[in-house]
VOGUGU-750590 format. One record per residue: residue in one letter; x, y, z of N, C-alpha, C, O in turn. Coordinates in steps of 0.001 Angstrom, whole numbers, plus 524288, in hexadecimal, padded with zeros to 5 digits. Layout:
<nodes>
+---+-------+-------+-------+-------+-------+-------+-------+-------+-------+-------+-------+-------+
! r !   n_u !   n_v !   n_w !  ca_u !  ca_v !  ca_w !   c_u !   c_v !   c_w !   o_u !   o_v !   o_w !
+---+-------+-------+-------+-------+-------+-------+-------+-------+-------+-------+-------+-------+
! a !     X !     Y !     Z !     X !     Y !     Z !     X !     Y !     Z !     X !     Y !     Z !
...
+---+-------+-------+-------+-------+-------+-------+-------+-------+-------+-------+-------+-------+
</nodes>
This chain:
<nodes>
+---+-------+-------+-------+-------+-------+-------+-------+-------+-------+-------+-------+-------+
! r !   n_u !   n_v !   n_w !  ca_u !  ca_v !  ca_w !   c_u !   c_v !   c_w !   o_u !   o_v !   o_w !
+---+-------+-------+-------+-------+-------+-------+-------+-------+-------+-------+-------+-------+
! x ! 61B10 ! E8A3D ! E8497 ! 61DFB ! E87B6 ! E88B2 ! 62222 ! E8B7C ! E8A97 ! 62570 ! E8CAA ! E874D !
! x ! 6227A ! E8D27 ! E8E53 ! 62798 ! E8FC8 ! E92FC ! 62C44 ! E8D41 ! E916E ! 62CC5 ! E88C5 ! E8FC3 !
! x ! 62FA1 ! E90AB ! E922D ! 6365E ! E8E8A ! E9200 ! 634FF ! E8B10 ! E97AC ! 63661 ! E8676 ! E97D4 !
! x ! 632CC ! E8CF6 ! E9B58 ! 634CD ! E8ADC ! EA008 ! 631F8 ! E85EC ! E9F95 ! 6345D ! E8241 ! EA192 !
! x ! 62DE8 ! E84DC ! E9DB4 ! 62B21 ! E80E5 ! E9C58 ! 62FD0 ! E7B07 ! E9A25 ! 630E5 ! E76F3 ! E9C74 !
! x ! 6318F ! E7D1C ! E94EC ! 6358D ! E7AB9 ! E92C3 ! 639B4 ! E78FE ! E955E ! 63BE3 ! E74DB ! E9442 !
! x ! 63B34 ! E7C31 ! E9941 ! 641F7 ! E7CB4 ! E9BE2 ! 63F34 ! E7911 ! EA165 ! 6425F ! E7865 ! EA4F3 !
! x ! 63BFD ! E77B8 ! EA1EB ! 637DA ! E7325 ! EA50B ! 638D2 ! E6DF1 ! EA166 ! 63B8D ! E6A2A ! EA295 !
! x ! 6364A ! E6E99 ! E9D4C ! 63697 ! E6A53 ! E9B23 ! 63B34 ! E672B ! E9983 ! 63B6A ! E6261 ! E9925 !
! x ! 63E31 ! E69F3 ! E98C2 ! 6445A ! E68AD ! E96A1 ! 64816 ! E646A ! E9B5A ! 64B7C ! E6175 ! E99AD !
! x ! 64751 ! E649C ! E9EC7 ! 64B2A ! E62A2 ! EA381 ! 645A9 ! E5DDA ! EA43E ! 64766 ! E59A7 ! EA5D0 !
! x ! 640F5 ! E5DCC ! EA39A ! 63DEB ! E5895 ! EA3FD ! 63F99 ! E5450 ! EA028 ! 640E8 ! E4FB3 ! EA07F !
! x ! 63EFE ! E57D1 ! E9C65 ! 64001 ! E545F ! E9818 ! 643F1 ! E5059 ! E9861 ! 64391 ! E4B97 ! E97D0 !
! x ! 6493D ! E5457 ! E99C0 ! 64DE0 ! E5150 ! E993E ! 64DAD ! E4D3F ! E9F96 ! 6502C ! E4935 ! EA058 !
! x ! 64BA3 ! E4EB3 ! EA1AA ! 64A25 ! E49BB ! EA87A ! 6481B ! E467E ! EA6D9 ! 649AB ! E424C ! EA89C !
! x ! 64480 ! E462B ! EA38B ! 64172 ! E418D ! EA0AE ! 6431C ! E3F10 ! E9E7D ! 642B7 ! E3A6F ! E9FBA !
! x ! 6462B ! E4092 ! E99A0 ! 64A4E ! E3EDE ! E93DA ! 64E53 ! E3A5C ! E97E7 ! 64E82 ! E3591 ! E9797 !
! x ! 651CC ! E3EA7 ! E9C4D ! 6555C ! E3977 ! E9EDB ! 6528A ! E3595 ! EA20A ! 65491 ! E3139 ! EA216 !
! x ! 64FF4 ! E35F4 ! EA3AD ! 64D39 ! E33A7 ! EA9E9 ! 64923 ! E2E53 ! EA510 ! 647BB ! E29CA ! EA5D5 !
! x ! 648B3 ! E3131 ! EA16F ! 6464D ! E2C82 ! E9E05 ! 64A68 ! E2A2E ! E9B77 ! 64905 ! E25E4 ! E99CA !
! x ! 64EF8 ! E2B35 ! E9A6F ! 6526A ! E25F7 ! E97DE ! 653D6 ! E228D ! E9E16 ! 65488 ! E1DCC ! E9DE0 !
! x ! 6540F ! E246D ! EA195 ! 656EF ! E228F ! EA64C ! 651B1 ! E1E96 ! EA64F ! 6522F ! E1A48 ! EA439 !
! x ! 64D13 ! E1FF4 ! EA87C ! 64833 ! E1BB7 ! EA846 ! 649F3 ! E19ED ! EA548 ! 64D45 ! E16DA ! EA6EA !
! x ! 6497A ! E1A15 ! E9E76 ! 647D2 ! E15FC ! E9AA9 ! 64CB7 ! E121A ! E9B0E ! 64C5F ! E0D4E ! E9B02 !
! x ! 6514E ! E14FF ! E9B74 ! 65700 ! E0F5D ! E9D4B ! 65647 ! E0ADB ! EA1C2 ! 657A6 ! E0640 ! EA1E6 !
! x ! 65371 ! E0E44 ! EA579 ! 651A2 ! E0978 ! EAA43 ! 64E32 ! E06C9 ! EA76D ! 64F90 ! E02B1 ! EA54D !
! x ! 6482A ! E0915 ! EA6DD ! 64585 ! E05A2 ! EA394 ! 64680 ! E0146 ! EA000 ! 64394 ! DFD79 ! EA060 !
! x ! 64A3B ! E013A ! E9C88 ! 64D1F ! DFDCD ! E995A ! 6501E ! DFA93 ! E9D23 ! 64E7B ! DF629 ! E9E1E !
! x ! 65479 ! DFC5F ! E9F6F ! 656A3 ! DF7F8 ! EA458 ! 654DC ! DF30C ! EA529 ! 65664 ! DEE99 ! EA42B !
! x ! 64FA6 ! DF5E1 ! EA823 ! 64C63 ! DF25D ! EAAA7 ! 64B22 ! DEF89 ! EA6D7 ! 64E72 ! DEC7E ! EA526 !
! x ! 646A3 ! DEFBE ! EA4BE ! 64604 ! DED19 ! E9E3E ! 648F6 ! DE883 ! E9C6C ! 64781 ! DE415 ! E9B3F !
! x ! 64E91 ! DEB3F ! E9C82 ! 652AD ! DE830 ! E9A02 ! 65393 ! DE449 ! E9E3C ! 6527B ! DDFF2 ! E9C79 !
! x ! 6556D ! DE3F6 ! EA40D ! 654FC ! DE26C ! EA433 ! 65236 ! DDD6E ! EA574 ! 654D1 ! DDA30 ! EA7DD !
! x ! 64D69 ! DDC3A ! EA442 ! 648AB ! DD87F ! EA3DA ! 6493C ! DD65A ! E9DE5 ! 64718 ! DD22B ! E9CDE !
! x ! 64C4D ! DD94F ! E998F ! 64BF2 ! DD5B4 ! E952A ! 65037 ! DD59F ! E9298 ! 6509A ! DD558 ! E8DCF !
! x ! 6538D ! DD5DC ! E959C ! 65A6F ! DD593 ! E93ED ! 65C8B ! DD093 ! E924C ! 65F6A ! DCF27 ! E8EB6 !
! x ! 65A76 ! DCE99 ! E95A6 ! 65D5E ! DC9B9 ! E93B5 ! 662C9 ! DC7A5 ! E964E ! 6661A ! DC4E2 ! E942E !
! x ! 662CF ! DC9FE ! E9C35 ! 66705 ! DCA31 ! E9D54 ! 66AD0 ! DCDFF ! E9B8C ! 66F40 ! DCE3D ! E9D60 !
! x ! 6691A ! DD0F1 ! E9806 ! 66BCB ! DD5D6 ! E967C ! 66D9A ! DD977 ! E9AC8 ! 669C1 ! DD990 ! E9DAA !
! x ! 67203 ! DDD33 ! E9D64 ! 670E3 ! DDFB4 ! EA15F ! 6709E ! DE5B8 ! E9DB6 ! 66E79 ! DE926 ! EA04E !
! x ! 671E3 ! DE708 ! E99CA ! 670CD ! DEB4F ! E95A3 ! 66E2D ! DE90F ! E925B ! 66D41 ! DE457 ! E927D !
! x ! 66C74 ! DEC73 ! E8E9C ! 66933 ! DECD8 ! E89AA ! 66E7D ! DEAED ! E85E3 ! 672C5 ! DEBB3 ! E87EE !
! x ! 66E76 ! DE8F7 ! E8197 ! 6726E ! DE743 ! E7CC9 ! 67322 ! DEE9B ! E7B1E ! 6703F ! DF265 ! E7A76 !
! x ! 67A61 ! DED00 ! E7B04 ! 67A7C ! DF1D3 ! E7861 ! 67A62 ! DF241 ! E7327 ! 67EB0 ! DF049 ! E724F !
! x ! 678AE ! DF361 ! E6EC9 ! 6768E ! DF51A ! E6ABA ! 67D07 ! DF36A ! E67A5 ! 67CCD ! DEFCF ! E6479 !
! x ! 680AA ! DF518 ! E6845 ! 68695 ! DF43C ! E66C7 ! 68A20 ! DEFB1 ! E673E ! 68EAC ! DEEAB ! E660F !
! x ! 6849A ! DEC71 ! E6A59 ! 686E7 ! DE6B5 ! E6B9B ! 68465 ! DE37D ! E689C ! 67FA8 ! DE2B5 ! E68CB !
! x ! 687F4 ! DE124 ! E653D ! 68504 ! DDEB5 ! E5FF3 ! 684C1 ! DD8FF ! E62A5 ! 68386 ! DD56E ! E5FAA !
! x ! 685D8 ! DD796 ! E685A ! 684B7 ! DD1BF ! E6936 ! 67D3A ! DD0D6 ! E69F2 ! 67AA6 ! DCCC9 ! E6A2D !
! x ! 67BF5 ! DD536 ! E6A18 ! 675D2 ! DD62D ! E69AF ! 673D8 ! DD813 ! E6547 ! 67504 ! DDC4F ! E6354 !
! x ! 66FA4 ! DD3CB ! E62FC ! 66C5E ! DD577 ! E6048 ! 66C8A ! DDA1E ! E5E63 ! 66F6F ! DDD17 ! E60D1 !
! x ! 66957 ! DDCB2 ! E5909 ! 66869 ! DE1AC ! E58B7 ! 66311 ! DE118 ! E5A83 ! 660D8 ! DE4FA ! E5C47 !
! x ! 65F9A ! DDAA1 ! E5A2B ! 659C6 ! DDCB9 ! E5B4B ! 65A3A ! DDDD5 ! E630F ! 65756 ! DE0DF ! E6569 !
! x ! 65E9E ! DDA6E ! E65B2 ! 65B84 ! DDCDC ! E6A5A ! 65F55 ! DE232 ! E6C16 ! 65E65 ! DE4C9 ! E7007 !
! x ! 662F2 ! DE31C ! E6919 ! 663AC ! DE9F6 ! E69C1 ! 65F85 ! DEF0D ! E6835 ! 65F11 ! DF3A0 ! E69A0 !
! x ! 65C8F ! DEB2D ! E6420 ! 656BA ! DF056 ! E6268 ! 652D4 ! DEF3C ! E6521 ! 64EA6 ! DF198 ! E656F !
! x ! 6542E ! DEB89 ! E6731 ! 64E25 ! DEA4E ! E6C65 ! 64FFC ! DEB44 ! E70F9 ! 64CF8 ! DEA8B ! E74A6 !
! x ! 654D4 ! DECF5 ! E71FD ! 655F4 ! DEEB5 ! E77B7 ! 655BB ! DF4A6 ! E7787 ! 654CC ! DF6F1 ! E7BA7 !
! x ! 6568D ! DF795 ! E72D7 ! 655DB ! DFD3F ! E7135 ! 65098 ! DFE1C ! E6FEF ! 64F06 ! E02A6 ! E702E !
! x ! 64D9A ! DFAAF ! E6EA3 ! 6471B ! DFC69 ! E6C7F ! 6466C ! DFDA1 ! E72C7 ! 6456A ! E01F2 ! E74A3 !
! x ! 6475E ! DF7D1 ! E763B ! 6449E ! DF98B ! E7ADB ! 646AB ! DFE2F ! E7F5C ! 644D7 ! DFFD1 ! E837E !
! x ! 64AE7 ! DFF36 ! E7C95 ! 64DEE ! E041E ! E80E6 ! 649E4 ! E0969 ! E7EAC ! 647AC ! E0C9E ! E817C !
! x ! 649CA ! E091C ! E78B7 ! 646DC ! E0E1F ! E768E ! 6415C ! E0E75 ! E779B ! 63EBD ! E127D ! E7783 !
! x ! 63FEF ! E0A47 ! E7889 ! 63BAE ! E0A0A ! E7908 ! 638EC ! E0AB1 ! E7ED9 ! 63433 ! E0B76 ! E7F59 !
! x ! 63CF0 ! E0A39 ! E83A4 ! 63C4C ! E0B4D ! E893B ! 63D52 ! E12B8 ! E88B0 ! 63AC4 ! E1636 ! E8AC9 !
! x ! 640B7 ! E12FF ! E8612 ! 643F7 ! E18D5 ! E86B8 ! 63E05 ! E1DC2 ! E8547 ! 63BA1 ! E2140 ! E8790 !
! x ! 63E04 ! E1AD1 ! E7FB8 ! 63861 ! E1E89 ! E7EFC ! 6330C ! E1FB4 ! E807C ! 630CE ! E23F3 ! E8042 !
! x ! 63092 ! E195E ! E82BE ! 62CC2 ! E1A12 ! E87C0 ! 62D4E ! E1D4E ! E8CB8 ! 62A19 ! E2059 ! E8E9D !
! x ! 63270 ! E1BE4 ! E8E93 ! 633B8 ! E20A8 ! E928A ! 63330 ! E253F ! E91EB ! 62FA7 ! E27FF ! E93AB !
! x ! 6367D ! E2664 ! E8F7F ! 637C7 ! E2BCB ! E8BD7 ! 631F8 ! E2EC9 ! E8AA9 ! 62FFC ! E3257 ! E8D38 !
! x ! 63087 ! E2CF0 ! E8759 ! 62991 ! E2DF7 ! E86FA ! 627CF ! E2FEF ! E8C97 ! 62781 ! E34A0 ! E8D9C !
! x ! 626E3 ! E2CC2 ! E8F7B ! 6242F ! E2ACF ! E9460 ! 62447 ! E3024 ! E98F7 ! 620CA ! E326A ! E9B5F !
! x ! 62C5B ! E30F3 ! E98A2 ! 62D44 ! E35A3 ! E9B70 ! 62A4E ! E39FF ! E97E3 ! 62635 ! E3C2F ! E991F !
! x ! 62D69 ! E3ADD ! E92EA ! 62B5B ! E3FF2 ! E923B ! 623E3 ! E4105 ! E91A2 ! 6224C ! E4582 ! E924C !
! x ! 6203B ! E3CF7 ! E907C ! 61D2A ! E3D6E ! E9170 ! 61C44 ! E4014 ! E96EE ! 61B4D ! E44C6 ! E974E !
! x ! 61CB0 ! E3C67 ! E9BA4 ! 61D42 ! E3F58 ! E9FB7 ! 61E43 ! E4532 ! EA28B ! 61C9E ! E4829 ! EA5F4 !
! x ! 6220A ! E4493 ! E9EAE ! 624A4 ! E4B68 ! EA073 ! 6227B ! E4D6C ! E9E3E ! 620F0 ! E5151 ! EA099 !
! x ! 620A6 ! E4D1E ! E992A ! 61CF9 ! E52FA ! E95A0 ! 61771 ! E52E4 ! E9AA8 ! 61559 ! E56C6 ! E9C92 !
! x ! 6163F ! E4D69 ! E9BBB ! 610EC ! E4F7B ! E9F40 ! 61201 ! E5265 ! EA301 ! 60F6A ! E565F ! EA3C8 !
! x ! 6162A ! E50F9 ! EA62B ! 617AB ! E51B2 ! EAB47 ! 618EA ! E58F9 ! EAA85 ! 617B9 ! E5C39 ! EADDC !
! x ! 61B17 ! E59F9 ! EA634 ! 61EC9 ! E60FA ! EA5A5 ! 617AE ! E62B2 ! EA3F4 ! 6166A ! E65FD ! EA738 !
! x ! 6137D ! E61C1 ! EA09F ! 60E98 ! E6270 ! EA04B ! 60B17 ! E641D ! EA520 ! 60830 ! E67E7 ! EA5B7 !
! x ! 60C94 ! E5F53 ! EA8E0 ! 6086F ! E61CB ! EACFE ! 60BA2 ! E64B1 ! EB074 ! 6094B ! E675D ! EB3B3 !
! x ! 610F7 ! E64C2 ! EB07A ! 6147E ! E6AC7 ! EB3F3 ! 613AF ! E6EDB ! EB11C ! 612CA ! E7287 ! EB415 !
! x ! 61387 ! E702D ! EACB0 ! 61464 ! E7444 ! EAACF ! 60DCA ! E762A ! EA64D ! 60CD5 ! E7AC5 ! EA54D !
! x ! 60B6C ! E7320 ! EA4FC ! 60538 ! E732F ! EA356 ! 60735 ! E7591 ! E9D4E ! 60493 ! E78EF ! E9B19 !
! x ! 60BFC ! E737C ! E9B01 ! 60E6F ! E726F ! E96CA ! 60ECF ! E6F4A ! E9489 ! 60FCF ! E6BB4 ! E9794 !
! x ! 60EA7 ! E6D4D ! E8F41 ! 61158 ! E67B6 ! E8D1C ! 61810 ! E68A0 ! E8E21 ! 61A50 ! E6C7B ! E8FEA !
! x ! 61973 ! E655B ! E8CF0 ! 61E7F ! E6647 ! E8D67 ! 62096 ! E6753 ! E87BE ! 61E6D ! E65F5 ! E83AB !
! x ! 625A1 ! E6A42 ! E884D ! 62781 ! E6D4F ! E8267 ! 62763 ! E67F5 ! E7DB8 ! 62584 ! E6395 ! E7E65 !
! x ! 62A6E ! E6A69 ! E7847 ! 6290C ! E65A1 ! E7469 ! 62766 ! E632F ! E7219 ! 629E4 ! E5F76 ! E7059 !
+---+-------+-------+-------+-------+-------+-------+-------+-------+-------+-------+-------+-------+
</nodes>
């Protein structure tokens, strides 16, 4: 693999990494709100007037949006830097 190859890959990566928490926060939003409950936030974790079970079910489902995304982009981008460059991507 080329430095220049790498010094390519490096600035995707990190466009992906943010641009996928920014998606996966909307994603959740929305989500949330359809099963809030009238909630206009998620329970904060430090607010003991909530449950601990629906503080680990409002975090299962945040981790669990974050890492489908997450996946989803960088899948994407290794294909996408693959067919620009007829490389896998570094890693």
């Amino acid at each position: 693999m080329s430095k220049l190859s790498r010094q390519l890959y490096t600035p995707l990566s990190v466009v992906t990494g943010v641009g996928g928490g920014l998606l996966a926060g909307q994603i959740f939003g929305q989500i949330w709100k359809r099963i809030g409950d009238n909630d206009p936030e998620p329970p904060d974790p430090k607010d003991l007037s909530y449950s601990t079970r629906q503080v680990l079910l409002v975090g299962a489902l945040q981790g669990l949006i974050v890492g489908v995304v997450r996946a989803s982009l960088q899948r994407a981008g290794a294909r996408g830097y693959l067919a620009l460059t007829n490389e896998p991507p570094p890693g």
